[in-house]
C-alpha positions in Angstrom: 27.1 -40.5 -17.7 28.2 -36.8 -18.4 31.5 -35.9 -18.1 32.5 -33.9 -14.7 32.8 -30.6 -16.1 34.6 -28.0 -14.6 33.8 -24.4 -15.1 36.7 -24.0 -17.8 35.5 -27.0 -19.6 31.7 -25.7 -19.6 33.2 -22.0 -21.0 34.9 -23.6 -23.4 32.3 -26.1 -24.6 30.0 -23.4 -25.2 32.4 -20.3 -26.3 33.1 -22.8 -28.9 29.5 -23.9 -29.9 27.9 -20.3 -29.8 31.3 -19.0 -30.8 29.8 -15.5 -32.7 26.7 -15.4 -30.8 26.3 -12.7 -28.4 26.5 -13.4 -24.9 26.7 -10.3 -22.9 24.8 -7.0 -22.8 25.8 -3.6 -21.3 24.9 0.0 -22.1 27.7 2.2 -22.5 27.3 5.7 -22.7 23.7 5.4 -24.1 24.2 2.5 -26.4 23.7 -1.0 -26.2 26.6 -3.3 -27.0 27.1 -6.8 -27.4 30.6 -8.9 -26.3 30.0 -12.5 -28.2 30.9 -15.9 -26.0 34.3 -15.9 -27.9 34.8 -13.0 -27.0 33.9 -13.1 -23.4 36.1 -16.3 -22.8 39.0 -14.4 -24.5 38.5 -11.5 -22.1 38.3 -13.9 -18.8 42.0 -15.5 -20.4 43.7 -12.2 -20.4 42.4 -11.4 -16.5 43.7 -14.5 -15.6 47.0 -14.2 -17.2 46.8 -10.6 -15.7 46.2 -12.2 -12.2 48.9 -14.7 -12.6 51.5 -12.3 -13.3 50.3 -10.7 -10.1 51.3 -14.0 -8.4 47.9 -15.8 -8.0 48.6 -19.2 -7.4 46.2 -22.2 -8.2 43.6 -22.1 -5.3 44.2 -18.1 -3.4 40.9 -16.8 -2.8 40.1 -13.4 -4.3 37.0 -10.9 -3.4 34.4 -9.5 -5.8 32.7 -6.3 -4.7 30.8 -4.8 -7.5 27.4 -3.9 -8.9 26.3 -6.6 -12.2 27.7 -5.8 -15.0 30.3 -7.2 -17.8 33.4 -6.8 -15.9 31.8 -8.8 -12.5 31.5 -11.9 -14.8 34.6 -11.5 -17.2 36.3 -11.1 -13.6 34.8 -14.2 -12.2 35.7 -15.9 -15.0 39.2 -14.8 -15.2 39.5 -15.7 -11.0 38.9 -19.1 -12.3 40.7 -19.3 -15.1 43.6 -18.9 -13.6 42.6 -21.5 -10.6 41.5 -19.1 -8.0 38.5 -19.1 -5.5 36.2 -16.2 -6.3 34.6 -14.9 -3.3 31.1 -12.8 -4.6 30.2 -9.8 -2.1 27.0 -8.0 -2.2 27.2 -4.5 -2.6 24.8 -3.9 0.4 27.4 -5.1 3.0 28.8 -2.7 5.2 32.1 -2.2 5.6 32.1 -2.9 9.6 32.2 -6.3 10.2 30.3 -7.3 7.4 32.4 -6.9 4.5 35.5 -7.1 6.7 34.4 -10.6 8.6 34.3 -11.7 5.1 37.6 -10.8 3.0 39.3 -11.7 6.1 37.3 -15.3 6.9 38.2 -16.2 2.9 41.4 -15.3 3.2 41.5 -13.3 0.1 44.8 -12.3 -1.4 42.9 -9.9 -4.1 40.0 -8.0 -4.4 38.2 -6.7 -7.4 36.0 -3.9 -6.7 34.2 -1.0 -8.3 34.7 2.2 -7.7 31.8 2.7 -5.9 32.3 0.5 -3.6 35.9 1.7 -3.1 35.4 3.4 -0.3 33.9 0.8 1.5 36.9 -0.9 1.3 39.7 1.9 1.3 38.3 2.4 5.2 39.6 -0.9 6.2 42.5 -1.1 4.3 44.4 -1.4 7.7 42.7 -4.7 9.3 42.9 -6.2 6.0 47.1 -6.7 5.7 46.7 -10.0 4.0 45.1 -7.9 1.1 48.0 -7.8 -1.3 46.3 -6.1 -4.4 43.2 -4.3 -4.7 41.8 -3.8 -8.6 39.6 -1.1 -9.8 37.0 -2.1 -12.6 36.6 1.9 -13.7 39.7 4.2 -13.9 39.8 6.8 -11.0 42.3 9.6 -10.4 43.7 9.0 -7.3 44.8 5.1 -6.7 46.3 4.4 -3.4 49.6 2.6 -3.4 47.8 -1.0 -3.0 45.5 -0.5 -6.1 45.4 -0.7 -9.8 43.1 -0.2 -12.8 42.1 -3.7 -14.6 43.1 -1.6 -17.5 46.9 -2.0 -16.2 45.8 -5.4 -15.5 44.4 -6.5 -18.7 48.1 -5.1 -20.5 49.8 -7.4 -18.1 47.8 -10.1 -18.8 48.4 -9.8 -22.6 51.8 -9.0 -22.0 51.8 -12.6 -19.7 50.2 -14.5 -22.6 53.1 -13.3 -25.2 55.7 -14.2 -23.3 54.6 -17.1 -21.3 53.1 -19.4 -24.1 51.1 -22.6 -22.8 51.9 -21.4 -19.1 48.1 -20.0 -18.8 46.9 -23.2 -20.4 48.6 -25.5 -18.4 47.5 -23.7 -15.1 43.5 -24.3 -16.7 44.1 -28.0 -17.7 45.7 -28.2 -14.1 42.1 -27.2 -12.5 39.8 -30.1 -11.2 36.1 -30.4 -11.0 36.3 -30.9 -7.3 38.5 -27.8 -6.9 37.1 -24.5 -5.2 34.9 -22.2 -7.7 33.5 -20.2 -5.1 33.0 -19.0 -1.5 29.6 -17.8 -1.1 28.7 -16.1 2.0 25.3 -16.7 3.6 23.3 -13.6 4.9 24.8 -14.3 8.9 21.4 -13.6 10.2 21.6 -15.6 13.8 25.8 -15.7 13.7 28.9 -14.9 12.1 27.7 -15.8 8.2 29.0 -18.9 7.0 31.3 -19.3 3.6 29.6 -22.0 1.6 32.3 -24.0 -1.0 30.8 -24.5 -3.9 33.3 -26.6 -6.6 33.2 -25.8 -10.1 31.4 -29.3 -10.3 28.5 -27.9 -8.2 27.9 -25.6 -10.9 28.2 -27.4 -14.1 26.1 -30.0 -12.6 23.3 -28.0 -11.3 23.0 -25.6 -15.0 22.9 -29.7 -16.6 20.0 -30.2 -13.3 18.1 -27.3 -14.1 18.2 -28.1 -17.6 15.3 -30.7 -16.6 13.0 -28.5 -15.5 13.1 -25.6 -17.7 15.0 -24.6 -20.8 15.2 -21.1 -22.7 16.0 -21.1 -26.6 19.0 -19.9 -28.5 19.2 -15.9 -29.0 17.1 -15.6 -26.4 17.6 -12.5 -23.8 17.6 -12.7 -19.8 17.8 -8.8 -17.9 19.4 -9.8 -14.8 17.9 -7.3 -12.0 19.3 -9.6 -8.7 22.9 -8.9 -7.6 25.0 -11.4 -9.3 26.5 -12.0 -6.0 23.0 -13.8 -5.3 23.6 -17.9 -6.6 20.4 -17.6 -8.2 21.3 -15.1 -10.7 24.7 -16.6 -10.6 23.8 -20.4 -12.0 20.3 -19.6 -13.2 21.3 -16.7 -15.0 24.9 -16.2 -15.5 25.6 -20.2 -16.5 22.3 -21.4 -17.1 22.0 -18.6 -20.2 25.4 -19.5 -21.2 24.6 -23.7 -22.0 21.5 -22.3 -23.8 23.3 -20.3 -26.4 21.3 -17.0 -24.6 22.7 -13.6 -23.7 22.5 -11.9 -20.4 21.8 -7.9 -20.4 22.4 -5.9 -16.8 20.5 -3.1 -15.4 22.7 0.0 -15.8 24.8 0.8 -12.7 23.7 4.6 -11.4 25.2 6.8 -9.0 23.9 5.5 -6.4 21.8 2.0 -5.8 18.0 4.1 -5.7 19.5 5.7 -9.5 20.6 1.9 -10.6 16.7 1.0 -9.0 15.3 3.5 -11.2 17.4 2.4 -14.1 15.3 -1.3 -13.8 11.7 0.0 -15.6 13.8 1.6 -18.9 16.1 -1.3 -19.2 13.4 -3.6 -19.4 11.6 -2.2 -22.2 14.8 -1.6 -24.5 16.3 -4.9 -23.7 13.4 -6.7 -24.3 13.6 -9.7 -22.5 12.5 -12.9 -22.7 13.1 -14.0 -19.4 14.0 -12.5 -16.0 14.8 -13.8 -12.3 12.5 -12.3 -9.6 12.1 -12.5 -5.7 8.4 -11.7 -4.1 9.3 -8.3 -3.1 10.3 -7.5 -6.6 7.0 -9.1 -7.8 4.8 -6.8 -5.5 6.5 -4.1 -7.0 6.0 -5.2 -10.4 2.3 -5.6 -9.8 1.8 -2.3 -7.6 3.3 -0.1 -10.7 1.1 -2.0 -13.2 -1.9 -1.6 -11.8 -1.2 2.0 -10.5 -0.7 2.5 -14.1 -4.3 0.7 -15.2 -5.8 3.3 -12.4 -4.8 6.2 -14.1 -6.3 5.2 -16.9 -9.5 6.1 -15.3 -12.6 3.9 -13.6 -14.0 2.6 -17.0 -10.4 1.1 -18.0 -9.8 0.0 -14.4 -13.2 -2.1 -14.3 -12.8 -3.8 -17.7 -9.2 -4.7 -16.4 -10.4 -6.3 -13.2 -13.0 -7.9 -15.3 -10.5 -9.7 -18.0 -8.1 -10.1 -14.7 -10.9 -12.3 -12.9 -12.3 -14.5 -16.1 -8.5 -15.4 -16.9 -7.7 -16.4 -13.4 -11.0 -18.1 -12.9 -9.6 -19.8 -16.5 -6.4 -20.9 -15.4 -7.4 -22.0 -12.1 -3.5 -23.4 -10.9 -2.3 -23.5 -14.7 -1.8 -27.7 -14.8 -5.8 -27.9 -14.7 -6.8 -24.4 -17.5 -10.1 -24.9 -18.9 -11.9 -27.9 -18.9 -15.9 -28.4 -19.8 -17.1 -26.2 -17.1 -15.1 -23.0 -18.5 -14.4 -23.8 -22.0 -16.8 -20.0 -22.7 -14.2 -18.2 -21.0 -11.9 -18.9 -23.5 -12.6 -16.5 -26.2 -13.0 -13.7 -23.7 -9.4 -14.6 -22.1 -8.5 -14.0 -26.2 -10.2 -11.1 -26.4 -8.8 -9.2 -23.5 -5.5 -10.4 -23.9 -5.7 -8.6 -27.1 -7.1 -5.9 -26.0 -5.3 -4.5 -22.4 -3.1 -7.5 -21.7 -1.2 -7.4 -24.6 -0.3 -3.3 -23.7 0.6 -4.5 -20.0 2.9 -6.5 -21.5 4.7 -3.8 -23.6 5.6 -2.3 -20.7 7.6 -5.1 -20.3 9.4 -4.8 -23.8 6.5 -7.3 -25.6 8.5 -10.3 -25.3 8.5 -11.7 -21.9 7.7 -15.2 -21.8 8.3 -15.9 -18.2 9.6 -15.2 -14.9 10.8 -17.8 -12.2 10.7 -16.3 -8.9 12.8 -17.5 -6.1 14.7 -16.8 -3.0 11.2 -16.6 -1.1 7.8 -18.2 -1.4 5.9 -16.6 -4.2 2.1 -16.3 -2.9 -0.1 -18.5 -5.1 -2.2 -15.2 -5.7 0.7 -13.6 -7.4 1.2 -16.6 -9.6 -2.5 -16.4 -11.0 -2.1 -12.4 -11.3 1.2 -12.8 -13.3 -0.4 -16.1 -15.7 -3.9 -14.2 -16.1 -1.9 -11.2 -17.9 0.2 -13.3 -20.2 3.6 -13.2 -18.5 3.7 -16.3 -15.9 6.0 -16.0 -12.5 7.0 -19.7 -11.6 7.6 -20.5 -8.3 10.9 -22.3 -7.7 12.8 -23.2 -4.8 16.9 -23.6 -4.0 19.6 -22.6 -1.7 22.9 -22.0 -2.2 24.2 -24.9 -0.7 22.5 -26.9 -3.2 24.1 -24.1 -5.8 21.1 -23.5 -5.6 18.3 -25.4 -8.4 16.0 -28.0 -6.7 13.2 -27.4 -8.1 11.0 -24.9 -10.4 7.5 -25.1 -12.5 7.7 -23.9 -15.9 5.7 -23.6 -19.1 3.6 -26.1 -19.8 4.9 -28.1 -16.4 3.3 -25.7 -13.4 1.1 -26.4 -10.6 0.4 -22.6 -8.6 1.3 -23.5 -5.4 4.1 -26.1 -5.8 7.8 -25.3 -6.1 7.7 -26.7 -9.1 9.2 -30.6 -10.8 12.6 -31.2 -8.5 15.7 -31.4 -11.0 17.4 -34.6 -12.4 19.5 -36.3 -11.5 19.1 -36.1 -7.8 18.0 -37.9 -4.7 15.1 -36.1 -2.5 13.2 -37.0 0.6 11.6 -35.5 3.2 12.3 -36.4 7.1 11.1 -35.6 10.8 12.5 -34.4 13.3 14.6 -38.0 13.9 15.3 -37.8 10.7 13.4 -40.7 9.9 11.8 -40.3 6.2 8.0 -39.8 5.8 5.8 -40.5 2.8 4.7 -38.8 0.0 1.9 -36.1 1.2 3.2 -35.5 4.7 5.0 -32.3 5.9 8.9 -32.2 7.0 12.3 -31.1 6.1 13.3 -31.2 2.7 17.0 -33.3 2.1 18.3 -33.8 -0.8 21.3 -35.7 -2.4 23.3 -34.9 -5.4 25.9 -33.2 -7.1 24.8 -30.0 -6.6 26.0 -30.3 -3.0 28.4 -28.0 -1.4 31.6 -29.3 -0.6 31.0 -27.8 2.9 31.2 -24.6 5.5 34.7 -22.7 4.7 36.8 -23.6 8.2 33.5 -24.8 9.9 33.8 -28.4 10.3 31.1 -28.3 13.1 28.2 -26.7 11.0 29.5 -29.0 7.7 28.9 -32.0 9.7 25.6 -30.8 11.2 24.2 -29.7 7.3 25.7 -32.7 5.4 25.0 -36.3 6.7 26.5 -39.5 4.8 26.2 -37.1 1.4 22.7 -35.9 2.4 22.0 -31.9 2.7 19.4 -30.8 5.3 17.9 -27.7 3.5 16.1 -26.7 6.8 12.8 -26.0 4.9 9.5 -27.9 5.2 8.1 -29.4 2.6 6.0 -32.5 1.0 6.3 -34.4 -2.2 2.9 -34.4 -4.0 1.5 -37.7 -3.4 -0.1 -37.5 -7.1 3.1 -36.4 -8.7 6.0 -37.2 -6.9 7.9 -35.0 -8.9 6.6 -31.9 -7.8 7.7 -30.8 -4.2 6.0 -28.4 -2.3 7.6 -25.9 0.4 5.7 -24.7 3.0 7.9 -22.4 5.0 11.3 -22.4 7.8 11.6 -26.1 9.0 13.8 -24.6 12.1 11.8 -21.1 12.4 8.7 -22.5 13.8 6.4 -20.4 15.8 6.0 -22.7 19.4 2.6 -22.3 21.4 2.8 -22.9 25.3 1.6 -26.6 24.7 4.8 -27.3 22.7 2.9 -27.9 19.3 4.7 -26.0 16.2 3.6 -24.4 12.9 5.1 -22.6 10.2 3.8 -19.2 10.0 5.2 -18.4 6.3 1.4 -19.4 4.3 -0.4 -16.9 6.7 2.0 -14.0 6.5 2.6 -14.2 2.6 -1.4 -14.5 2.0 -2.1 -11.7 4.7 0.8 -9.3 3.0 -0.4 -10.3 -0.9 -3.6 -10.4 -0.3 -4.4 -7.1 1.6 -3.7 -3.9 -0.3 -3.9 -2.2 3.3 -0.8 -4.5 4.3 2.9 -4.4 3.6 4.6 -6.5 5.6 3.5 -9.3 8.1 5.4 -10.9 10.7 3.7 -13.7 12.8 4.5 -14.5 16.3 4.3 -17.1 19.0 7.5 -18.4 21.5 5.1 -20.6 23.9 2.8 -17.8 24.3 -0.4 -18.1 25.6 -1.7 -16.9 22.3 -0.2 -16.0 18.7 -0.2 -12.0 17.9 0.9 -10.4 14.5 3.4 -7.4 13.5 2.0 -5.4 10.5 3.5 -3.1 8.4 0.3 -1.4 6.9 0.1 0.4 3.4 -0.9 3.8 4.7 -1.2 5.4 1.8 -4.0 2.9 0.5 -5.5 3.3 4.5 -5.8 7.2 4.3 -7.6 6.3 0.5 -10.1 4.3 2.5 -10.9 6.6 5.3 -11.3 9.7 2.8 -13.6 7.8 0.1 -15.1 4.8 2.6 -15.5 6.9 5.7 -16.3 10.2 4.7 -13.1 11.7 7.0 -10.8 14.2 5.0 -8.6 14.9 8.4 -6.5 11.5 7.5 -4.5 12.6 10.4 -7.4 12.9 13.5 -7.9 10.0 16.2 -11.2 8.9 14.2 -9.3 8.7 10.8 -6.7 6.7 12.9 -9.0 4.3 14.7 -11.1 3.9 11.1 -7.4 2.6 9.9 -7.1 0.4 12.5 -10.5 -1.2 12.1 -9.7 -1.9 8.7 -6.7 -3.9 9.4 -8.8 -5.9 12.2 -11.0 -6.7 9.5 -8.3 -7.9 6.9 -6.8 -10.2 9.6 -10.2 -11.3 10.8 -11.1 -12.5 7.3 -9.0 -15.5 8.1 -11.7 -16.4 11.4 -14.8 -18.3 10.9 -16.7 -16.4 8.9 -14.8 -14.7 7.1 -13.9 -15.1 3.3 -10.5 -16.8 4.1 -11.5 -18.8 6.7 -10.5 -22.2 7.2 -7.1 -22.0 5.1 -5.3 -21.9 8.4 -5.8 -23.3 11.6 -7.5 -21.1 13.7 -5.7 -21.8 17.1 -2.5 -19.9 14.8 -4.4 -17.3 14.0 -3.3 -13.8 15.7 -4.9 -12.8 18.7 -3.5 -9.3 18.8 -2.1 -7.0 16.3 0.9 -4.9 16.2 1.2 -1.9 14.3 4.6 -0.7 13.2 5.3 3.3 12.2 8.3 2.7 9.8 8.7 -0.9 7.5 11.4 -3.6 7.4 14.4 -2.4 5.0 17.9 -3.4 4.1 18.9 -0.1 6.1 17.4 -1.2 9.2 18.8 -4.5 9.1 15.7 -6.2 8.8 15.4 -7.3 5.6 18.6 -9.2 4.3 20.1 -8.7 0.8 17.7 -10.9 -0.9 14.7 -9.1 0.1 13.8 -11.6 3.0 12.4 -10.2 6.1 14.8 -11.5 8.8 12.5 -13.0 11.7 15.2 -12.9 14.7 16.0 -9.7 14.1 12.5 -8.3 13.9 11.6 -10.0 17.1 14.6 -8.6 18.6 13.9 -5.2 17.2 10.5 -4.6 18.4 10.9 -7.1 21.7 9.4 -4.3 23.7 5.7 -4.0 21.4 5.8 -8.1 21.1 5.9 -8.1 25.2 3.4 -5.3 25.5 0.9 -7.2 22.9 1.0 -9.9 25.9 -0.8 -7.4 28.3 -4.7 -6.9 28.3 -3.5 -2.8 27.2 -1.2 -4.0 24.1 -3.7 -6.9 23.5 -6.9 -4.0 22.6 -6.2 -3.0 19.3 -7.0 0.8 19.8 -4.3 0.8 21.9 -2.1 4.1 22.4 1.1 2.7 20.5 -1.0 1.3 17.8 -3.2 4.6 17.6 0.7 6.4 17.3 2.3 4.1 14.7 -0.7 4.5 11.8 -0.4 7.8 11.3 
């Protein structure tokens, strides 16, 4: 049996393996530069010793507000070090309620922040009185009487470690694998978010779980894109890289969150990963600027690429099965074409990439296929931070497209119904699991601990099934509690219709699927109007993109996307057609992070798109809303 490591101990273990190796990646002021795991432990020993001399005390909670970079994990590292709680914030929180529900909930002593997130923070300097030091990670000229530089920080933590000998190493020895690592906050998309405690024992023991699933060599380079606030960069990046003997790079921080966005395509290609973290959204993008860039290229280029694209899916087929009798003569071509345009796609990503595993959503199985045909796979996996967060991924040489991948080891899994009795292999329910990757529980909520965790078992609230042919593989099929209901009382997840609808269409951004015991089920749609007014000008002959006719041609064309699902049509039959949508809504503006309905992981929140547009949902249920060309609709598309 492995030893219970905490944190400290797995820094350690590995600071002193990979000693000279480096671990870290940042560009300063134009350059690359490397900070090795010795280094980077010595680093999160002088913040702690900087902390303690502030007066942290084994166990006080401190807040991290900062874009990903070195100093976000040197001062995790130095949080724990000295036995605190670090409490990750994203960056996208507001400060009104949201960030302030959360410094105060934690009861954080200490936050870390950078300066531009400073004043977030500096407006609610007055509700937060148990706040008793606030520390800068970047000098700025006019700290308030409550903040300090880490710069001032780090001299008092070496000044701490010269004339305190041992006391720094007694307070890490002191630290227990069942002690606090981390508060992490969840979105708080129906109620007041909820502070997940995870133990430094969660970690350890899901980076030594994941570790059976899929492994990265020594040397090798991850560019972490997520907010490291976000537990899948956190374990799979952060710690997982770390017990590889990998280094982590981060995206340059810009002025503002659209610069750092913009900072993402150069960083790739001179970091040159190997690996990298994605979500869907992000995987959309990454496909939408490829083959924007393959269309510039001209028609010639563009048809050869669809072409090699099509033999090397038809090749693949869901990766577990590739080749076989029946294809072995696509082969060479898939050879061939690699060589020839795949090979340059790849470039673009720095000419290393082996992989990506995508998480924090379900990854359409069409966008697994794209990203394998062109020679730089996107594995599906599946986690959530209460399980800190691995379950389960595919990987090289271990995918099926479509599955969330092998579940980790060591760990219990099952999957129950709605009595929580459990079902066999091959039928559909909620995915709980058992390990000790499970949180320790809801930070001062008992009631929702006891509701999530039974006898040692955590109810994920997804739906899933083991594979009946390969128990090992689990397969999630959307919200196990964010079912669409029909007026009979019969239930369906909606997630496999909305994700094909939105990947599959390139006249369709964003889908939503509704049905609250409604007579029938109708569909909100984001369109892509850019790729609409394409297909009016070229397919329909109209060059007035914004007339009535160009409108109701637009229209149309989204009927007939959605109506490929029907009988008849080339989808059909891949979802029951009693779920299919009876009347479409089209929106004028999409689902964002500034509209509050997309949360910071890129997730479209459902409740709060329903709420949103409650008034177009009812008026869809009237025999105007229900007709397509209606007046809304006919206002929205252009």
């Amino acid at each position: 049996m492995n030893k219970r490591l905490t944190i400290i101990d797995f820094v350690n273990k590995y600071a002193d393996k990979y000693s000279d190796n480096i671990f870290l990646r940042e560009k300063i002021d134009g350059e690359w530069r490397g900070t090795t795991f010795s280094q980077t432990r010595n680093e999160g020993r002088i913040l702690a010793a900087g902390l303690m001399s502030l007066g942290m005390a084994k166990g006080d909670k401190s807040s991290l507000l900062s874009e990903g970079r070195n100093l976000w994990i040197l001062a995790e590292l130095g949080v724990l070090f000295a036995g605190g709680v670090n409490v990750p914030l994203s960056v996208k929180l507001e400060e009104s309620n949201d960030l302030l529900f959360r410094i105060r909930h934690s009861d954080s002593r200490f936050v870390i922040v950078s300066s531009q997130q400073l004043p977030k923070l500096r407006k609610i300097y007055s509700d937060l009185p148990m706040v008793e030091k606030v520390i800068v990670l970047d000098s700025v000229p006019d700290l308030q009487e409550n903040e300090m530089c880490v710069d001032t920080l780090h001299t008092m933590g070496e000044e701490f470690i010269a004339n305190n000998p041992g006391v720094l190493e007694e307070r890490m020895a002191s630290v227990g694998p069942d002690d606090y690592a981390n508060i992490s906050y969840t979105s708080g998309t129906t109620a007041d978010p909820k502070g997940i405690l995870l133990t430094h024992r969660n970690y350890t023991a899901n980076v030594e779980q994941g570790a059976s699933v899929i492994g990265i060599d020594e040397g090798e380079v991850m560019l972490i894109i997520l907010p490291l606030d976000h537990c899948f960069a956190h374990v799979a990046g952060f710690y997982t890289m770390m017990s590889y003997g990998g280094s982590i790079a981060t995206v340059p921080v810009g002025k503002t969150p659209l610069a750092t966005l913009k900072n993402v395509p150069s960083a790739i290609r001179e970091v040159r990963p190997h690996a990298m973290l994605s979500v869907p959204a992000l995987a959309r993008n990454f496909r939408k600027n490829i083959e924007a860039g393959i269309k510039a290229k001209g028609p010639r280029v563009e048809k050869l690429y669809n072409f090699a694209l099509n033999n090397a899916i038809k090749y693949n087929k869901e990766y577990y099965n590739r080749g076989g009798l029946k294809d072995f003569w696509r082969k060479p071509l898939v050879d061939l074409f690699d060589k020839l345009i795949f090979k340059n796609v790849r470039e673009s990503f720095g000419g290393r990439m082996k992989f990506f595993v995508g998480g924090g959503a379900l990854l359409d199985i069409e966008l697994q296929r794209y990203f394998c045909a062109i020679g730089m796979p996107m594995f599906q996996g599946y986690g959530l931070s209460e399980a800190t967060p691995i379950i389960c991924s595919n990987s090289l040489g271990h995918a099926i497209f479509g599955s969330s991948g092998r579940t980790v080891e060591p760990m219990d899994i099952k999957i129950c119904d709605d009595e929580g009795n459990e079902l066999p292999h091959g039928q559909k329910g909620e995915i709980v699991i058992r390990g000790e990757n499970v949180m320790a529980g809801y930070w001062k909520n008992p009631e929702a601990t006891a509701k999530t965790v039974v006898d040692g078992w955590l109810h994920t609230g997804d739906m899933g099934y083991i594979y009946p042919e390969n128990p090992r593989y689990l397969y999630v099929t959307g919200r196990f509690k964010s079912l669409l209901i029909s007026s009979d009382g019969e239930k369906y997840s909606p997630e496999g219709y909305e994700d094909s609808l939105a990947d599959g269409s390139k006249y369709i951004e964003q889908v939503i699927l509704h049905n609250n015991q409604s007579p029938y089920t109708i569909v909100l749609i984001v369109p892509n109007k850019d790729s609409l007014r394409e297909y009016v000008k070229k397919e329909c002959k109209i060059d007035d993109v914004k007339s009535d006719e160009a409108a109701r041609k637009m229209l149309e064309k989204i009927q007939s996307e959605t109506d490929s699902y029907k009988t008849g049509g080339i989808h059909a039959g891949m979802f029951p057609e009693r779920w299919l949508p009876a009347s479409i809504v089209v929106l004028g503006e999409p689902f964002t992070e500034k509209n509050g309905l997309v949360n910071s992981t890129m997730k479209i929140v459902r409740g709060k798109v329903e709420a949103y547009y409650a008034d177009r949902i009812d008026y869809a249920f009237t025999a105007e809303g229900k007709n397509l060309l209606n007046p809304k609709n006919l206002e929205s598309i252009i």
